[in-house]
N, C-alpha and C positions, 0 to 999 in steps of 0.2 A: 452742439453744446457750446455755450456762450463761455471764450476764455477770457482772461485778466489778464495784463500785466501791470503789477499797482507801480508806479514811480514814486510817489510821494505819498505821506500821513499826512493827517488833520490837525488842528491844535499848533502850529508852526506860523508865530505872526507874519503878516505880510510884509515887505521891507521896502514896498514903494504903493504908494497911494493912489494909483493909476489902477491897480488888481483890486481896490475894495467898494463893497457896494456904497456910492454915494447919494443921498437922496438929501438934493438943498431947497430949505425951505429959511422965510426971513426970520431968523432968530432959531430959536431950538427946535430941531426935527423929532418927530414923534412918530410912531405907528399908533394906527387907530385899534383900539381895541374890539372890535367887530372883526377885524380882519385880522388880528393873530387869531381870536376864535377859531376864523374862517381858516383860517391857514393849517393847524393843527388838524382841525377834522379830515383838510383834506389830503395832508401828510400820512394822517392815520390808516385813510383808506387806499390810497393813488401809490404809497411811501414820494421817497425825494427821488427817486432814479431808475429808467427801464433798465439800466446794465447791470447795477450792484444791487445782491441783498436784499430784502426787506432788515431793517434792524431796531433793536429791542429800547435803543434810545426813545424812541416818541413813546411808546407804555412806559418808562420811567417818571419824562415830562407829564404826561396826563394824568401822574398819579401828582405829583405835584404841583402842577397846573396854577392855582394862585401867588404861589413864589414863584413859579418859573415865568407867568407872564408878567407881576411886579416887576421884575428884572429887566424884561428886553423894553415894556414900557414907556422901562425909566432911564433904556438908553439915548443919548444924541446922538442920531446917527449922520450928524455932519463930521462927528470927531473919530465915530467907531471906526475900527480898521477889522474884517472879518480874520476867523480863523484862516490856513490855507485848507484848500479843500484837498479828497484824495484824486488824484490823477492818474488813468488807466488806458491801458492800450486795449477796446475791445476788437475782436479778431471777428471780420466780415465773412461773407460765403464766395467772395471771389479772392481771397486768402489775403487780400491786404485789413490794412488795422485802424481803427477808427479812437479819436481821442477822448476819452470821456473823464467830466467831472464829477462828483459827488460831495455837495456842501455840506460842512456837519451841521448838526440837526438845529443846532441854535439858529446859525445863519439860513437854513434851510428852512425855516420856521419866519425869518424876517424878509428872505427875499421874495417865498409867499405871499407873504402879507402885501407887500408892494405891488406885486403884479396883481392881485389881487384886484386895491384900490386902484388901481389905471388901466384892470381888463376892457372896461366898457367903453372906454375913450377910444382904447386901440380896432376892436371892435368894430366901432361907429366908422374908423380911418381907411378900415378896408374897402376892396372893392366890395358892391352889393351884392350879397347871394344870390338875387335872382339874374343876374349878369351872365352866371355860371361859366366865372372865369377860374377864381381862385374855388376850388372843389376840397380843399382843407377843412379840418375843423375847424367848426365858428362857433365863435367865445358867446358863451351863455353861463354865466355862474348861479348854481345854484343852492337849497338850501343843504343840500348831502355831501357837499364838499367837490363837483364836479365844477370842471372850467367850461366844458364843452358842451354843445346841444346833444342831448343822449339819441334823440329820436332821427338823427342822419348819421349817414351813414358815406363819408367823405369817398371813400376808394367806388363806391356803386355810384354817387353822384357824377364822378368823374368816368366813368364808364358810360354813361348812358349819356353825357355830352361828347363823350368819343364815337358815340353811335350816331347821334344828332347830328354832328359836324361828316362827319363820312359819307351819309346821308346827301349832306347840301352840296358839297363839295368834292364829288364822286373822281375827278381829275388831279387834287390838292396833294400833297405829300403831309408823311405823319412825322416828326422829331422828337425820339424819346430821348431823354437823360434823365440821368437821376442828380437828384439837387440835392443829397449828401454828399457828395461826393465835391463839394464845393464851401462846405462850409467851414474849411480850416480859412479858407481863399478870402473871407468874408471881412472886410473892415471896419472894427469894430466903432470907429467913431463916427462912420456912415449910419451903423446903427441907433447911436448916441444922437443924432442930428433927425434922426424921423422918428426915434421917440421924444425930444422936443419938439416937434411940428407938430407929435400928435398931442403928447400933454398939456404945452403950454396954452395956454389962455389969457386975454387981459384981463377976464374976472377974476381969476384964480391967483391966490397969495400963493400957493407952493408953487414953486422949480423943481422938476423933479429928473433928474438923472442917473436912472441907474444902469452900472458897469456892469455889463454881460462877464 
């Protein structure tokens, strides 16, 4: 059974601008409206989080749905500063604790939207699937509100290149780890800098930076 430790609520501004999602574009920043659509649906179906809840926020939003999306619209999200999210401590099976957020649904609504519009870039940046290096899911968005290709199946793909490789390399040794286990380690403007390598563009008028 999955526990909590909640550290902090939601609705608490942020007090330095380094925590909030920035997305710089020249002159005033917009979400496209296809992708909050896009984002809701997949909210509705996916929720915001494997650790916490489903919650009754997004049927609120989709009952109001044309004020609710007038609203984030008609935010500039050069100046917006999100709510803070909730912050938990979820508990692993080898007894230590893993740190998880949970955006409120507004910002969970706009940070969608964003990945959203730069899934396919990121996509494209990967290694090739037929490589059958990285054996993750590969971003395919479609119209039911999914990120992923529905018809693989990442954990068998990578199985059956572990068979491949054992195979060719009968002498070779094998290195497990697990890449959770790493990702508090992870720096975050490392990240910032290969999602400008992957977004940027000289055609493209947007900049787009957004803070994990």
């Amino acid at each position: 059974m999955l526990s909590y430790i909640f550290l902090s609520q939601p609705c608490l501004p942020q007090a330095s601008s380094d925590k909030t999602i920035n997305v710089m574009f020249q002159g005033k920043s917009m979400i496209e409206e296809k992708s909050l659509n896009w984002s809701l649906m997949h909210l509705k179906k996916y929720y915001s989080s494997d650790f916490f809840p489903k919650v009754f926020e997004y049927s609120a939003i989709e009952y109001d749905w044309d004020n609710v999306k007038k609203h984030i619209l008609s935010i500039d999200l050069n100046a917006y500063i999100p709510n803070s999210p909730i912050i938990g401590l979820a508990k692993k099976a080898d007894g230590n604790y893993r740190i998880v957020h949970d955006l409120s649904p507004i910002d969970a609504l706009i940070y969608t939207s964003l990945v959203y519009e730069v899934s396919a870039k990121i996509e494209e940046y990967r290694i090739p699937e037929s490589e059958k290096i990285a054996c993750s899911y590969r971003i395919l968005t479609d119209l039911n509100g999914s990120f992923f290709k529905t018809e693989d199946n990442g954990w068998l793909n990578f199985k059956e290149r572990e068979k491949e490789l054992l195979t060719s390399f009968k002498d070779g040794f094998i290195l497990c780890c697990d890449i959770a286990d790493y990702y508090n380690q992870i720096y975050i403007h490392r990240i910032r800098n290969v999602l400008s390598e992957v977004i940027f563009h000289p055609s493209r008028v947007p900049r787009v930076k957004p803070l994990i």
